[in-house]
N, C-alpha and C positions, 0 to 999 in steps of 0.2 A: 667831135669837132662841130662849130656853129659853121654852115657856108655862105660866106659873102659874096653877092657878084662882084665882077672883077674891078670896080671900081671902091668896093670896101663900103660900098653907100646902104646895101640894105641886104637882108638875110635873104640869101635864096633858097627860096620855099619850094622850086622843085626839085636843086640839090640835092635839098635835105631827103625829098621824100625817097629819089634814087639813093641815097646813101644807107639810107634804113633800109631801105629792100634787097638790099649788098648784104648787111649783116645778120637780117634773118634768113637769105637764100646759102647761109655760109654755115649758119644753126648756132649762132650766139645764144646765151644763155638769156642775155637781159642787158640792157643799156642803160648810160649815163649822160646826161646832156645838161650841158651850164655848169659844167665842172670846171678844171684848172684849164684843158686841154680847150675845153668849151669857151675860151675865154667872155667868161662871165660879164668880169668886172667892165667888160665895152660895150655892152647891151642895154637897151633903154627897156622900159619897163614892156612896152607894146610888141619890143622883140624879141623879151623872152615871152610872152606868148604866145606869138607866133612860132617859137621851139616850139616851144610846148605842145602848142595845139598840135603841129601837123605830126610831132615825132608819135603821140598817144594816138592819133589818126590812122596814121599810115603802118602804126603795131598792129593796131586794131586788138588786139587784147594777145596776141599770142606770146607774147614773153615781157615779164616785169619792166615798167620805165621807169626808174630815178629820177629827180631833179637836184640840183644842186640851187639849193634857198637860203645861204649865207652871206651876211652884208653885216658891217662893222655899227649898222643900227640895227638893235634890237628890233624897232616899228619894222622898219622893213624887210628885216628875215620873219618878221612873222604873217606879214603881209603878202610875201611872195611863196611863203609854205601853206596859208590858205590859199592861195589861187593857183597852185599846181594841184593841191587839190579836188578845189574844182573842175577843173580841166580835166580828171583822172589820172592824174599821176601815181603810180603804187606804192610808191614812196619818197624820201627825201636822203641828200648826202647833205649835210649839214657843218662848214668848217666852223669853228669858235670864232668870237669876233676877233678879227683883225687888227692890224695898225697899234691900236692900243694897249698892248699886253696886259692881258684882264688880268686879276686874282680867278682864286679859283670861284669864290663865291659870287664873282660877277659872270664868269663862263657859265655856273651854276643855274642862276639867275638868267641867262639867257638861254641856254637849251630848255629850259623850263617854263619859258613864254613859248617856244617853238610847241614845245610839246601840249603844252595846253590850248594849244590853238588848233590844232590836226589831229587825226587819228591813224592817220597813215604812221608806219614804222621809218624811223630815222636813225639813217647810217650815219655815225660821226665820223667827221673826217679830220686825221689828226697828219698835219704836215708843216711841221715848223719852221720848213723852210723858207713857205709861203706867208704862214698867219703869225711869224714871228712869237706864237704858241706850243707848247709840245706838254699834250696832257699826258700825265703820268697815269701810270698803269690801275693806280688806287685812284684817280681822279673818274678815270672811265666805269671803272666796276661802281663809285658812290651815282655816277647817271644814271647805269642800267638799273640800281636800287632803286634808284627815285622815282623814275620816270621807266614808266610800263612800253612808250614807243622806243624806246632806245635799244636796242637788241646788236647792234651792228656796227662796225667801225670798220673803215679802211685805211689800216695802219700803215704810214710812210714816212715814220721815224727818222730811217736810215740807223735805225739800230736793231736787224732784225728776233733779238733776244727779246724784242717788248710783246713779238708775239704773243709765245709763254708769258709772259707778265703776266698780260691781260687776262687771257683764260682762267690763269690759277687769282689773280686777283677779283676776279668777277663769278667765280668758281663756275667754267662754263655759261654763265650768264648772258654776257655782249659775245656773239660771231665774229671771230678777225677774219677780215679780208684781207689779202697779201697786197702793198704798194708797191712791191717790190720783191726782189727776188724768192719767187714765186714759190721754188722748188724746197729751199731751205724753211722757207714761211710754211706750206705744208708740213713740212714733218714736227713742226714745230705748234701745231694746230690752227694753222689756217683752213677754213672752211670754204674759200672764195677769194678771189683775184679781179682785183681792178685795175685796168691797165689802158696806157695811152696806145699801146703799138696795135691796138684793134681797129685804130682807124686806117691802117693800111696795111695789117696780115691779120685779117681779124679769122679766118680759119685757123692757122698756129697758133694765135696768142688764145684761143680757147680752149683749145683740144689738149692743151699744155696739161689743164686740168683733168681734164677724160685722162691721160696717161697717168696723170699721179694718183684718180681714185682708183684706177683700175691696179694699180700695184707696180707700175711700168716705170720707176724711178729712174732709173738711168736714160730710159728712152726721154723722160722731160727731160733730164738734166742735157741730152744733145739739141734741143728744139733750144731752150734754155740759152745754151751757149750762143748760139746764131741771135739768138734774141739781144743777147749782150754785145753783142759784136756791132749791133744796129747801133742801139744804145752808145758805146764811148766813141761811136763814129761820130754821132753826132756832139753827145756833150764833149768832145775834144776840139771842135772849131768854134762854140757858140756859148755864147751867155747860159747863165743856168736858165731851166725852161725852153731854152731852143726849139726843144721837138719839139714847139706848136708850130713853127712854120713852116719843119722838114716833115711833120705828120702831114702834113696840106700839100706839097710837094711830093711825098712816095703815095698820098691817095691817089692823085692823078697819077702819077707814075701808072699805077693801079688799075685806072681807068674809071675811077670815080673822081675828076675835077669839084674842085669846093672853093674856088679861089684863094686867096690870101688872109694874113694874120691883117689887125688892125692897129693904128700906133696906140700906145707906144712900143709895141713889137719889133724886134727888126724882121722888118719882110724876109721871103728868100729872095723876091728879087734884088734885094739889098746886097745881097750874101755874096752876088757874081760867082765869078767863078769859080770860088772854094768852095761854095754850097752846091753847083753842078758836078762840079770834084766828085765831092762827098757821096751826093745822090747815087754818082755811077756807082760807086764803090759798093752803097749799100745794095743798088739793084740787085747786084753781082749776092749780094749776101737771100736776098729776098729769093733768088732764083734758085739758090743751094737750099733754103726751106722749104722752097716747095716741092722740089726732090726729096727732102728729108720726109717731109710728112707723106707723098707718097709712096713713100717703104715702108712708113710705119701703120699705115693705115692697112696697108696689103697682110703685116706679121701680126 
């Protein structure tokens, strides 16, 4: 998540840096910032460096940072993938361009300006939800051919069979990362999970993965479920995308406050009382996870 003060007027920069020192004091793997959840598309050029700068800052090198550097012009996904870059950033999530449903030879054509402008490795990020795109399984394996940064995708389909696609289309080649159900996406050869609900169970929603490398399959598949239960809690009262303003909501809950989403979001102060509803409901679910994972962590 990006955090605004409370008036939505400027990123607050020492949110941020307590919010990162939440998720490595928790032992996350590696973060993403100026993604979906990150809402990106509201940030002027000087604020996403300010992400930038302070998230690579306040890591200080001790676990990989992402950027997310996709914009529906070319100049400027390549523009913003050299100056994470510079900034240090370890890598890049990279959606295809937007709005305008490319061909493939124009998606082509643009990951291929990204890639020749950086040397950093580039996660593709395939969500057709959003980019009104969905790269097929032989589109992704013809990038990781082309193009030497491409190694990585965070596939969120919502067809979890593309997992497999990918791998046997890219023969091992591109890393799927799970956008979604995490547990089935593993067995399925996912190598890594990218997930919104780490901005406020960010211990569960990683350790999810410690259980499935470690062999512990049913044990994810129960963290798993509680996960899911957050999940249609929310997408049952709210526009798709919702969790960005209920993810900003159960952080404070949490005790790491970030402020609010910006328009055209609906706030959750918008939400009234169905969205305090909700919240309760989920607390109630956040507090059976963290009983769940302290059994699991003790077996």
């Amino acid at each position: 998540m990006t955090p605004f003060t409370p008036d939505g007027a400027t990123v607050d920069e020492q949110a941020l840096r307590r919010f990162v020192d939440w998720q490595l004091e928790v032992g996350v793997p590696g973060i993403i910032v100026l993604g979906t959840t990150g809402e990106f598309l509201t940030l002027s050029e000087a604020e996403r460096e300010t992400v930038v700068g302070v998230s690579v800052e306040q890591v200080g090198g001790r676990i990989p940072v992402l950027v997310g550097t996709m914009n529906a012009d070319t100049r400027v996904a390549v523009r913003q993938s050299r100056r994470a870059e510079e900034q240090g950033a370890d890598g890049l999530m990279v959606l295809p361009p937007y709005y305008y449903t490319p061909t493939e030879d124009e998606i082509i054509r643009y990951y291929g300006a990204v890639c020749d402008a950086v040397r950093l490795p580039v996660m593709l990020y395939n969500n057709p939800v959003t980019s009104n795109v969905d790269m097929s399984a032989r589109l992704v394996a013809e990038l990781g051919r082309r193009f030497d940064n491409v190694r990585y995708i965070k596939e969120s389909s919502q067809d979890v069979g593309r997992v497999r696609e990918v791998v046997d289309a890219s023969e091992g080649l591109v890393k799927v990362f799970a956008g979604e159900r995490v547990v089935d996406s593993y067995l399925l050869g996912a190598v890594g999970y990218v997930n919104p609900y780490g901005n406020y169970i960010p211990y569960a929603s990683h350790r999810i993965f410690d259980l499935l490398e470690a062999g512990r399959i049913e044990d994810a598949r129960r963290v798993q479920r509680l996960i899911d239960v957050i999940d249609h809690t929310i997408a049952a009262g709210h526009p798709t995308y919702g969790h960005q303003c209920y993810s900003k909501a159960l952080a404070a809950l949490a005790g790491h406050p970030v402020g609010d989403v910006r328009r055209p979001l609906t706030t959750f102060a918008e939400l009234g009382e169905e969205g305090r509803d909700r919240v309760r409901r989920i607390e109630a679910v956040m507090a059976e996870l963290d009983d769940l994972m302290s059994v699991l962590d003790k077996s």
